[in-house]
TIPA-568868 format. One record per residue (C-alpha): residue number from 1; chain; x negated, y negated, z negated. Coordinates in Angstrom, 1 decimal, m for minus. Example, Ala and Ser with C-alpha at 12.3 -4.5 7.8 and 13.67 -1.06 7.14 Angstrom:
+-----+-----+--------+--------+--------+
: seq : mol :   east :  north :     up :
+-----+-----+--------+--------+--------+
:   1 :   A :  m12.3 :    4.5 :   m7.8 :
:   2 :   A :  m13.7 :    1.1 :   m7.1 :
+-----+-----+--------+--------+--------+
This chain:
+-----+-----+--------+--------+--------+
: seq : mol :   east :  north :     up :
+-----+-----+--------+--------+--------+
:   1 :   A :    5.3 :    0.7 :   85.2 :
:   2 :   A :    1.9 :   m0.6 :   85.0 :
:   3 :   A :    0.1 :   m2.9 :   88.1 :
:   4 :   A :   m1.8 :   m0.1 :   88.8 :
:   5 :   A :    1.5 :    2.2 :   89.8 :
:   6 :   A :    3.2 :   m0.6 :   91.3 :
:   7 :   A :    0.2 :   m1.2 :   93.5 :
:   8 :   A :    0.5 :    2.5 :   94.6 :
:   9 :   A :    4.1 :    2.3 :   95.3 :
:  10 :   A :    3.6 :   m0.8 :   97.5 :
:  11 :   A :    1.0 :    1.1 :   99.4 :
:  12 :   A :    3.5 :    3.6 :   99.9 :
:  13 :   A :    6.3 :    1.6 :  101.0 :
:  14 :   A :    3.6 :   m0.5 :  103.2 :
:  15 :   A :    2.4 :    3.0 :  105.0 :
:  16 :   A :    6.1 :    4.1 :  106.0 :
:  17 :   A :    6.2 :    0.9 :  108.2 :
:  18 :   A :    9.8 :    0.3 :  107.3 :
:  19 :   A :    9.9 :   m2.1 :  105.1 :
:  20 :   A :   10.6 :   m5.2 :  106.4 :
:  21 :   A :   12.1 :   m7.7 :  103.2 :
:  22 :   A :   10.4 :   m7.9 :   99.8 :
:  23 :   A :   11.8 :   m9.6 :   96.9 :
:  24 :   A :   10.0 :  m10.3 :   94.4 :
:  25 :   A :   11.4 :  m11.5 :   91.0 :
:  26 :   A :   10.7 :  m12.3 :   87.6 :
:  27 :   A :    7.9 :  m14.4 :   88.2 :
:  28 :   A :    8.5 :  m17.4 :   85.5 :
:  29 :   A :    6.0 :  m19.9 :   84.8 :
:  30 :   A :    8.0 :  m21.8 :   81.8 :
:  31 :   A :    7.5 :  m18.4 :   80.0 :
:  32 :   A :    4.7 :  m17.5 :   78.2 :
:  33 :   A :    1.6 :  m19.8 :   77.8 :
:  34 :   A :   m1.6 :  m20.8 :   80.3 :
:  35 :   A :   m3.0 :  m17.1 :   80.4 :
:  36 :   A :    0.5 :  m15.5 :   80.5 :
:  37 :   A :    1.3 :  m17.4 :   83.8 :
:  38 :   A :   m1.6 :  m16.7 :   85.2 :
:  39 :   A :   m2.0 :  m13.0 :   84.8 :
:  40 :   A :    1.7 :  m13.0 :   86.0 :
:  41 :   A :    0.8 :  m15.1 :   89.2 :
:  42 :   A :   m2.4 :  m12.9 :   89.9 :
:  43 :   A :   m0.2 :   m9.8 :   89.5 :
:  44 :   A :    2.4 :  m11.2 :   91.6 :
:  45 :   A :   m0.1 :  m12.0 :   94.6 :
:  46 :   A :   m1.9 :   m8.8 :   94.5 :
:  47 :   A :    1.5 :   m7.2 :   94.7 :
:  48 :   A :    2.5 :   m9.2 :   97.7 :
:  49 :   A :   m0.8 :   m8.4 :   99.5 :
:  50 :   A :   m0.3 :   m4.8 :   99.1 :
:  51 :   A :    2.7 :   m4.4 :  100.4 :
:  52 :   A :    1.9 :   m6.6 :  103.3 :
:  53 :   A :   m1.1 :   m4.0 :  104.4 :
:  54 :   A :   m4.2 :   m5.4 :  101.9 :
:  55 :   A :   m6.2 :   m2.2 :  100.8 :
:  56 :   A :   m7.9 :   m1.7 :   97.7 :
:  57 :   A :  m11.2 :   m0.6 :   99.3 :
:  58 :   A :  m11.3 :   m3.5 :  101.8 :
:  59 :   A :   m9.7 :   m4.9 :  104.9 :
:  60 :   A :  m11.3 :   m3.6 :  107.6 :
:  61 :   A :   m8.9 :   m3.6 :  110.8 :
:  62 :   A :  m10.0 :   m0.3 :  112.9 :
:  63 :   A :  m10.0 :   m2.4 :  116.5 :
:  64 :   A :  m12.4 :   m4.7 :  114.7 :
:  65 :   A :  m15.5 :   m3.0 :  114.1 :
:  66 :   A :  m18.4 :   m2.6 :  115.4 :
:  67 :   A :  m20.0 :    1.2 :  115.2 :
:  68 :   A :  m22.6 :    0.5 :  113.6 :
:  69 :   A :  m23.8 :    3.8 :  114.8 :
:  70 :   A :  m24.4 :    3.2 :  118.3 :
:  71 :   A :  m26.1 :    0.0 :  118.0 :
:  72 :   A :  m30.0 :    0.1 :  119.2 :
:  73 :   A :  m31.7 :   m0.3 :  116.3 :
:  74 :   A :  m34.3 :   m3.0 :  117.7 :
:  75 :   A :  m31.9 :   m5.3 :  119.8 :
:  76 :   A :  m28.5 :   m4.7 :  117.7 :
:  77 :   A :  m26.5 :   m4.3 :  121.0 :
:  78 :   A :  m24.6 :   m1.5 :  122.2 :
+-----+-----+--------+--------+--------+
């Protein structure tokens, strides 16, 4: 599978709201060189953020924001 169709899987498994253990393996820093470790790691984390609710297009939690919308345009309240 490639990162990209693991990252979709996770997103998955993150949106069911079952999944409550992740184990991640295979993640060996005596293999490989410099670049091969760290391309690993960075997969690894990204994979780990995903699955723990990170979206690609941004965090943005919905009780959060502000509706930009309905601000007055001259004092920036509501």
């Amino acid at each position: 599978m490639s990162l990209r169709e693991d990252i979709q899987e996770m997103e998955q498994a993150h949106l069911t709201g079952r999944l409550s253990i992740v184990d991640l393996v295979e993640v060996n820093p005596n293999i490989g060189d410099k670049r091969d470790v760290y391309l690993t790691r960075q997969a690894a984390e990204h994979l780990l953020q995903v699955v723990f609710g990170r979206q690609r297009r941004g965090n943005y939690p919905s009780d959060e924001l502000v509706n930009y919308n309905k601000l007055d345009k001259e004092t920036n309240v509501l």
